[in-house]
N, C-alpha and C positions, 0 to 999 in steps of 0.2 A: 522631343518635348514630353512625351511618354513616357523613356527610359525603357521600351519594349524592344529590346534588340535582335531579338528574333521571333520566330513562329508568326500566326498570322494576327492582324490585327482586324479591328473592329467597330464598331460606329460610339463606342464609347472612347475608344483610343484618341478619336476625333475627337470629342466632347472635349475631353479632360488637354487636350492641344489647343483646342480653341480659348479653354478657360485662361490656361495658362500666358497665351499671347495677350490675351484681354486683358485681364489683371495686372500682367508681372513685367509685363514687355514694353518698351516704345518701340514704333514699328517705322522701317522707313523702306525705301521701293530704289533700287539702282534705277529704276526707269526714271527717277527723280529725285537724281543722288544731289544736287546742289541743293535741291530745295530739303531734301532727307537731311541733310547735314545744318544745315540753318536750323531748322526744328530741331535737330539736337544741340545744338549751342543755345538755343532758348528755353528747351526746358532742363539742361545741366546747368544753364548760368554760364558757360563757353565762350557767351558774346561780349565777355567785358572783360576778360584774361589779354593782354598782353595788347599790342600798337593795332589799328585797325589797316590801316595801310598796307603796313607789311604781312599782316596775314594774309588780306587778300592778294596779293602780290604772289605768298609763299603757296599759297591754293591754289591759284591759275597751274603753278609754276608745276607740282604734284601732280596735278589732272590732267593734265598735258602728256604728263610720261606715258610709255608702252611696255616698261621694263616688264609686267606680267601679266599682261594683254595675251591672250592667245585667237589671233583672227583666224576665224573658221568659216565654214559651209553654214546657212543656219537654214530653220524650216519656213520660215514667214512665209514662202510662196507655198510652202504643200502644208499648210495647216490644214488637219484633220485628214492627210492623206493616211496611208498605212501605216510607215513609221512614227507620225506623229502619234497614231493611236494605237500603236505599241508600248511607245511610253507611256501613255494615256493612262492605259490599263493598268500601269505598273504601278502609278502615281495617281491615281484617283484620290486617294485620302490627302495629299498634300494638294493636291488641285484644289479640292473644296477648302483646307486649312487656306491659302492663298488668296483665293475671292474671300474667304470670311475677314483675311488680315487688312484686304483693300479698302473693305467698310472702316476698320479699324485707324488705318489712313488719315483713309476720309475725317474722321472727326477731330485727331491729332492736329491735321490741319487747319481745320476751323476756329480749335480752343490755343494754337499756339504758333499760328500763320499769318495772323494778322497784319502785323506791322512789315512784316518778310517781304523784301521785294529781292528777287534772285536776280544775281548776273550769270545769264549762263554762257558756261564756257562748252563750246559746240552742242549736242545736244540736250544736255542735262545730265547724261550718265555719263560714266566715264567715256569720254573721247578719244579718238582719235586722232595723229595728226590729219591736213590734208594732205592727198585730196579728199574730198567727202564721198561716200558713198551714193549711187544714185539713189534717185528717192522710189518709196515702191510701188510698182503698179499700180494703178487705180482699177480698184473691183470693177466688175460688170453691176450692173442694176442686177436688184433682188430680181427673180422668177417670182411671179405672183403665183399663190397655191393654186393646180389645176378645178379646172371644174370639170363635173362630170362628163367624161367626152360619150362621144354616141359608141356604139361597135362599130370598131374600122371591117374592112372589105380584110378575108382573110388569103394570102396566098397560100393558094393547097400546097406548091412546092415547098414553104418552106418547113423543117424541121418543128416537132412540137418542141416546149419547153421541159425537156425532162429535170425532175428533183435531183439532187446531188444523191449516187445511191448511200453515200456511208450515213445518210442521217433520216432513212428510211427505217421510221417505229415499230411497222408490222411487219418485216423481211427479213431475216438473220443472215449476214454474212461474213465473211471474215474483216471485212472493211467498215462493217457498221457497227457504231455504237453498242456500249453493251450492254442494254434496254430492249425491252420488248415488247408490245402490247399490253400494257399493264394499265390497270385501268382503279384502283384502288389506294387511298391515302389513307396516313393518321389526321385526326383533326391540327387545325391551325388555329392560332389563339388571337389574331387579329381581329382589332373589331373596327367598324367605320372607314371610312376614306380619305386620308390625308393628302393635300394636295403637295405635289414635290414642286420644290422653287428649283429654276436652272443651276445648272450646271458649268454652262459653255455661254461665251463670249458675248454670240449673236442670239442667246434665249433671251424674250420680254419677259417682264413679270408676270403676263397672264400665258406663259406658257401651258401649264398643269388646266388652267383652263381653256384652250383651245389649242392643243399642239399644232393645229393645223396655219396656224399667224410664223410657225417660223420657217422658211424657207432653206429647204434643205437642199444637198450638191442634186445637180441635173441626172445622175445616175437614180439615187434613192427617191425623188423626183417621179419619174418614169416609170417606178416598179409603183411607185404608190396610183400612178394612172392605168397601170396596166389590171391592177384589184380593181378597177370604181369602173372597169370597163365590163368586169365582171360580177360588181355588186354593187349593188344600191344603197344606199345610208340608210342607218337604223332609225336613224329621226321619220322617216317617208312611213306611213301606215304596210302594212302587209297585205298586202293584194295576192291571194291563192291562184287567179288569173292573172298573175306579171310574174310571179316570183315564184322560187325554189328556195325551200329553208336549208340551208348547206351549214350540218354541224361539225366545227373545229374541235376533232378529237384531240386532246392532250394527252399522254400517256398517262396512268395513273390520276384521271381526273374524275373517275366514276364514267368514264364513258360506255363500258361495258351493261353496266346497268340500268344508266339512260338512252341504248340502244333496244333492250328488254321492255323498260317503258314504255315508249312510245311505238313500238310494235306490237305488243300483246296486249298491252292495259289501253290506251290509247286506238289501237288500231289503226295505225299509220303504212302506208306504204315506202318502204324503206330500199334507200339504193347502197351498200356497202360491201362486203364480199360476201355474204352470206347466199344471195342469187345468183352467184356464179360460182356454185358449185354444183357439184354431182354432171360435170360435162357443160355447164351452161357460156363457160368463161370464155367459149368459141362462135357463140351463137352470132347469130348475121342479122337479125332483126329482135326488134323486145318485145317484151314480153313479160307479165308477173307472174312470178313462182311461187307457191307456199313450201316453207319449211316451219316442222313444227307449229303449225296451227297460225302461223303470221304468215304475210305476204312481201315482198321484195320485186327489185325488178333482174333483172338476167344481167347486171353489171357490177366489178368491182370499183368503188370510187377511193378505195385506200390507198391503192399506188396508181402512181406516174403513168405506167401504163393501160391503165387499167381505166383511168381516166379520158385518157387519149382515147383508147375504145370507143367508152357512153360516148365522146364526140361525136364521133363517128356515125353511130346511131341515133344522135339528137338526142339523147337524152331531154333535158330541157326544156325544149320545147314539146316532149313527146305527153307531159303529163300525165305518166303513170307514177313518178314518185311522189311523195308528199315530204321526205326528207331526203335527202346525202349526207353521207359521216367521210370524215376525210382528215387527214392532218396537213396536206394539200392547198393553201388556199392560192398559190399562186397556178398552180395548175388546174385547181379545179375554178377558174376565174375563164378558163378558156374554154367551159362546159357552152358558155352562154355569149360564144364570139360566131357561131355558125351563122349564112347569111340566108339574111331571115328572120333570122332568132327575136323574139321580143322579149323573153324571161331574163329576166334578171337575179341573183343570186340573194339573198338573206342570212347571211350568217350569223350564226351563234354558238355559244362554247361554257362549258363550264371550267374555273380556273383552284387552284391549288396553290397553297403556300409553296412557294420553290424550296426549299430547305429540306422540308419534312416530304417533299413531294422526291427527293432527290435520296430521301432516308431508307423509303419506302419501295422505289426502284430497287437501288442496292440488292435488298431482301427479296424481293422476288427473282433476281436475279439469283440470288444465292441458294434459295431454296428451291425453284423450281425445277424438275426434270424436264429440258429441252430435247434432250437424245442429243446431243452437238457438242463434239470435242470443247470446240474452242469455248463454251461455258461452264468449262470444266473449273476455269483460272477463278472463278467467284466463290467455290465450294471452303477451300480453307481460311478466303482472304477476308480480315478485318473489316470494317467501315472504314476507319482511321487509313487503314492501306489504299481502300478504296480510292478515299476523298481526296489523298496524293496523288492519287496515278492516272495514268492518260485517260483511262477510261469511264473517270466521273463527266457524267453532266452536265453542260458548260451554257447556261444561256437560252435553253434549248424556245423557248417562248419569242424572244425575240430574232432568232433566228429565222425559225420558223414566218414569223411575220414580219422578217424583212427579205426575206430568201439569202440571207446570206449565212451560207452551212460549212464555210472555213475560211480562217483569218480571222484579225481582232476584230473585235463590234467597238464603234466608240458612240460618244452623244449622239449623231444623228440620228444612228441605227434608234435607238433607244425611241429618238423623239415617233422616227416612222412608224414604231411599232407600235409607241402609242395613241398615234395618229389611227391609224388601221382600228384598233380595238375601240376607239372615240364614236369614229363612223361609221362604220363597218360589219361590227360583231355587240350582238346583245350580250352579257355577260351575265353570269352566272356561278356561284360560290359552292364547292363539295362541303363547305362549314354549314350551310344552309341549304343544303340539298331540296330540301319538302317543299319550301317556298320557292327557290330559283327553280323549279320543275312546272309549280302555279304561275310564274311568274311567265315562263315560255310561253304554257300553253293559255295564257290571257295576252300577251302578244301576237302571239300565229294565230287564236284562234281555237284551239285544237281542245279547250275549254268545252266547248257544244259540240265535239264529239263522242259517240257511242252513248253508252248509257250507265248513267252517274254514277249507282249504288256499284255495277259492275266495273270500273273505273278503281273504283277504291277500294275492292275486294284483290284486286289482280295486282292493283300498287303495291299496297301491302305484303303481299305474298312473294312479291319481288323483292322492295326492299329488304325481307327478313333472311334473304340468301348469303352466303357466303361462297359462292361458287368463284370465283375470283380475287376475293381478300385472303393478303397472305397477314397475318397477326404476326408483328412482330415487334422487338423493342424501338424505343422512339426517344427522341433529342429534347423530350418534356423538360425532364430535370436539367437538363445540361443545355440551356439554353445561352449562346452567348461564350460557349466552352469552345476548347481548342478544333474539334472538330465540327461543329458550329461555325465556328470562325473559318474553317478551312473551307466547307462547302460554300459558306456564303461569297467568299474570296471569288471563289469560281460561277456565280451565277448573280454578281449584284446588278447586273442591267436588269435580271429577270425580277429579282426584289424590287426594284426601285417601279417596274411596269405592276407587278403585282398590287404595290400599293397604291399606283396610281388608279389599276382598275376597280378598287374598292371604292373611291367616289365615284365613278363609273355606275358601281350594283348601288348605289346609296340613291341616287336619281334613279335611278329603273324603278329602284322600290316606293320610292315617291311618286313617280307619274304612273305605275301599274298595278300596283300592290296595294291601294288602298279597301279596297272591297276583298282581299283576302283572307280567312280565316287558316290559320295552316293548323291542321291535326296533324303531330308532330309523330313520327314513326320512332321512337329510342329516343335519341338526340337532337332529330333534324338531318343528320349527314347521315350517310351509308351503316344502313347499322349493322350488330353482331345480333345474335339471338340470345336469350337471357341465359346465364344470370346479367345483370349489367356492369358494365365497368366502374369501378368505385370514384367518385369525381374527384376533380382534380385538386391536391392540397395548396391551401389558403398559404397563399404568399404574404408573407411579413409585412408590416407597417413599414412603407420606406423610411429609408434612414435622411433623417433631415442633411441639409448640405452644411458643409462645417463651416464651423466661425473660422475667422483667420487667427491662427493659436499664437502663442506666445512663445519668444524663439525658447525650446527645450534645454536645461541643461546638458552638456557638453560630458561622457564617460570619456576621459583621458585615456583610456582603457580599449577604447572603442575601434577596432581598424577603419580608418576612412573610408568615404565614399570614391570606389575606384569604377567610372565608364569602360566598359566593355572594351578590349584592347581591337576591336573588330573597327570599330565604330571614331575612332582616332584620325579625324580630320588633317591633322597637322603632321605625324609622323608617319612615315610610308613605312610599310611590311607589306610582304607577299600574303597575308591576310587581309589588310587594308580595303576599302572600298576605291574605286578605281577617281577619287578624285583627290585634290592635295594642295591647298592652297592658293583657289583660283576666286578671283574681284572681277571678272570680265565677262557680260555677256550678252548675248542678241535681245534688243530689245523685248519687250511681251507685248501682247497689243490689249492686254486689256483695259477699263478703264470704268471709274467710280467703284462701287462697294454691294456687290448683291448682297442682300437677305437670304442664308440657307435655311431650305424648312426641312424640319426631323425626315429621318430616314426610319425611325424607331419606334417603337409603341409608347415609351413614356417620354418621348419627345414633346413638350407643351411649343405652342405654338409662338410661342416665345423664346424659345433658344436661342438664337443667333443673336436676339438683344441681351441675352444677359445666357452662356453657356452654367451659369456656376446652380444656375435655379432646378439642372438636371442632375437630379442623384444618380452618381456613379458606383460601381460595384467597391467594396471596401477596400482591396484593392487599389486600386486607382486614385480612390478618395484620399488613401494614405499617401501616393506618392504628390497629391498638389500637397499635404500637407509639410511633406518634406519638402519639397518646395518653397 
């Protein structure tokens, strides 16, 4: 519908799909192919061409055949198992194109179903002969969302929960990702909170506001109770006698700096790796250490094991931290299972455009001296080679907050993850660093610690570092470009959670932020030291959406419009896509017409009622024109 036949596409690829079916298409559904086919004999005028009898007679008669019926295996029973979300992933953009066409349907029917009474022959879609198929299972009752259970009784026998090691941030090994501790971005250009409308089947409409109404499989389920056994909802005030503020390091999130913060300016007691060094990572009881003029406790909460340790030691309950950094939160969920235990966890995180967060990686991969052969392979390679190769990536936010660290993610995953960051985790933006740091420390508290004037001599002084920003070029200008397109291909659960957490910081800032004045360090976000960056060049007056043009004269001269020999539905070649003329298939179960809401910054909230109201890059715009 695009005419994009290859490389990656994009949320405008969508747009201009949507437009297309809206305007230029009548749409009809095999799930309701008898009815599909009456609404095309009513709006082509169809229904008054030839004997009414014998049509219907010669229609039964056609619908009945099997001549290119191919009966198969289908997925209805394992929807949203593996394979289904293999495809899933592959077909995201035509998924949503699909729910957007159903609405589309939907009102087809309305304005031109009226009189329409269907005789259906076997189901409505093409048929079968008998015998009929059996009918499908009847689902189980929904699980109602858990509530927060108590800490169960823990058996010492069994095994802790160890992290998957290839997707361990601060450990380099030949098996893990090719990312490392990085804690620094380029700015993101997002502003506000958009709420995301479903995706999938069994999402309500007030999903975006409450992911926690949709009941997800008994697996995804269970990890989500196994975190609330570990931390308390961010809605509940912060009690420094119940709780432990446990912060979700993201690579490349400024966490580096906001570990500086609150240990030196703040004065916080901090549990991360920095107290288990110089010999401490052995220690049999705890203890706090000073390094460099701040305090820590004698445990590492970065890794898996390391975690398991503080267990060990009660951390937790031991209250000598006043923070943990961890990227961790499934395991560090077990900090606060010891029997006994009354503390419970407090999370919170600062979050990163995933694109630019993804750009920014790269470069410090590329440029940093690790001493480790195996990151040798980043010194000559491209972005563009990058963003192709196994080693960009992939999701890394919701994986993380779903603990699933290989295989496809599909909707659930997505919903879990943004379930976890709803309840779970106060959020916080690297675009607005100054205030998301007021904003913490007016949540925890940590606001009426130490003393003020000294507070904001030590911030300062910090912020103005560059001790772990690697400056490097950035996807500004090429937003929306091939390699744009390529990253984003690979991390859109994490965009679509991204955006979702930006209404997330939009309420915090509302219920916490009122009484804040933020004296702004550079920009707000992590800055450089002057001279300062030159702002960003003034984007052009969009280009209004086009009238519907008048058909062009015709160059006789002109070689036709020839489709991609790739993309030839009808004739088979060893180039061909693997399908060839096929009318037959497993039912869908979906059913009515969702509303999709933007995925995009100049998505008005109005898209999906009218696609053509969103200016498309020129481009695109040209080919609805050809169109």
């Amino acid at each position: 519908l695009t005419n994009e036949m290859k490389g990656p596409l994009n949320e405008d690829h969508l747009i201009l799909a949507m437009r297309v079916l809206q305007n230029k298409c009548f749409v009809g559904l095999l799930e309701e192919f008898d009815l599909s086919l009456q609404l095309f004999e009513s709006y082509f005028g169809w229904s008054k061409v030839g004997d009414a009898a014998k049509r219907k007679e010669c229609t039964q008669k056609i619908e009945s055949r099997k001549d290119n019926a191919n009966n198969h295996p289908t997925l209805d029973e394992d929807e949203g198992g593996e394979i289904w979300g293999l495809l899933e992933q592959k077909n995201l953009y035509d998924m949503r194109l699909y729910e957007f066409a159903l609405g589309l349907y939907e009102k087809e029917k309305e304005k031109y179903g009226g009189d329409i009474v269907v005789e259906v022959v076997g189901d409505g879609s093409l048929p079968s002969p008998p015998p009929p198929s059996p009918p499908p299972p009847v689902p189980p009752p929904p699980t109602p969302p858990p509530q927060e259970p108590s800490p169960p009784e823990i058996d010492p026998n069994e095994p802790p929960v160890v992290q998957h090691p290839k997707y361990d941030p601060y450990n380099w090994n030949e098996n893990a990702p090719k990312y490392n501790n990085i804690n620094n971005y380029p700015e993101a250009s997002e502003e506000g909170g958009w709420e995301l409308h479903p995706q999938k089947n069994n999402m309500p409409s007030t999903l975006m506001d409450d992911p926690s109404k949709v009941t997800l499989p008994p697996e995804l389920e269970a990890r989500y109770t196994q975190l609330s056994i570990g931390f308390t909802d961010i809605e509940k005030p912060f009690d420094k006698s119940k709780n432990l503020a446990i912060f979700w390091h993201i690579p490349k999130c400024g966490g580096g700096i906001l570990e500086q913060l609150l240990s030196n300016c703040i004065g916080l007691v901090e549990a991360n790796k920095v107290g288990s060094r110089e010999g401490h990572q052995n220690d049999e009881t705890l203890t706090v250490v000073t390094h460099d003029g701040s305090q820590y406790v004698n445990v590492d909460t970065t890794t898996p094991n390391g975690i398991e340790h503080a267990k060990e030691l009660h951390l937790a309950s031991s209250g000598l931290a006043d923070v943990a950094l961890t990227s961790y939160l499934y395991d560090a969920a077990s900090l606060f299972t010891n029997n006994g235990n009354t503390v419970r966890g407090k999370c919170f995180t600062m979050l990163r455009h995933p694109i630019k967060r993804a750009v920014s990686i790269f470069y410090y991969l590329k440029e940093t001296e690790f001493g480790d052969a195996n990151l040798s392979i980043f010194k000559d390679m491209s972005l563009e080679e990058y963003a192709r190769s196994q080693w960009c990536e992939e999701n890394w936010m919701v994986r993380f907050l779903t603990n699933e660290m290989k295989g496809p993610l599909n909707e659930d995953h997505l919903i879990l993850a943004m379930r976890v960051l709803q309840n779970k985790c106060f959020v916080g933006l690297l675009e607005e660093f100054d205030l998301s740091l007021q904003l913490f420390e007016s949540y925890f508290g940590w606001s009426k610690v130490g003393d003020a004037a000294k507070r904001k001599e030590c911030t300062q002084k910090i912020e103005s570092r560059k001790d772990n920003a690697n400056n490097h070029p950035t996807l500004d200008e090429d937003e929306g470009g091939e390699i744009w397109g390529l990253l984003e291909q690979k991390n859109l659960y994490d965009m679509r959670l991204y955006e979702f957490a930006l209404g997330l910081y939009e309420k915090e800032k509302e219920k916490y932020g009122g009484d804040i004045v933020v004296e702004v360090v550079g920009d707000g976000s992590l800055p450089s030291p002057p001279p300062p960056s030159p702002p960003p060049p003034v984007p052009p007056p969009p280009t209004p959406p086009p009238q519907e043009p008048s058909p062009p004269e015709i160059d006789p001269n002109e070689p036709p419009v020839v489709q991609h020999p790739k993309y030839d539905p009808y004739n088979w070649n060893e180039n061909a896509p693997k399908y060839n003329n096929i009318n037959n298939y497993p039912e869908a179960s979906e059913e009515g017409g969702w509303e999709l809401h933007p995925q995009k910054n100049n998505m008005p909230s109005t898209l999906m009622d009218d696609p053509s109201k969103v200016t498309l890059p020129p481009e695109l715009e040209a080919r609805y024109t050809q169109l």
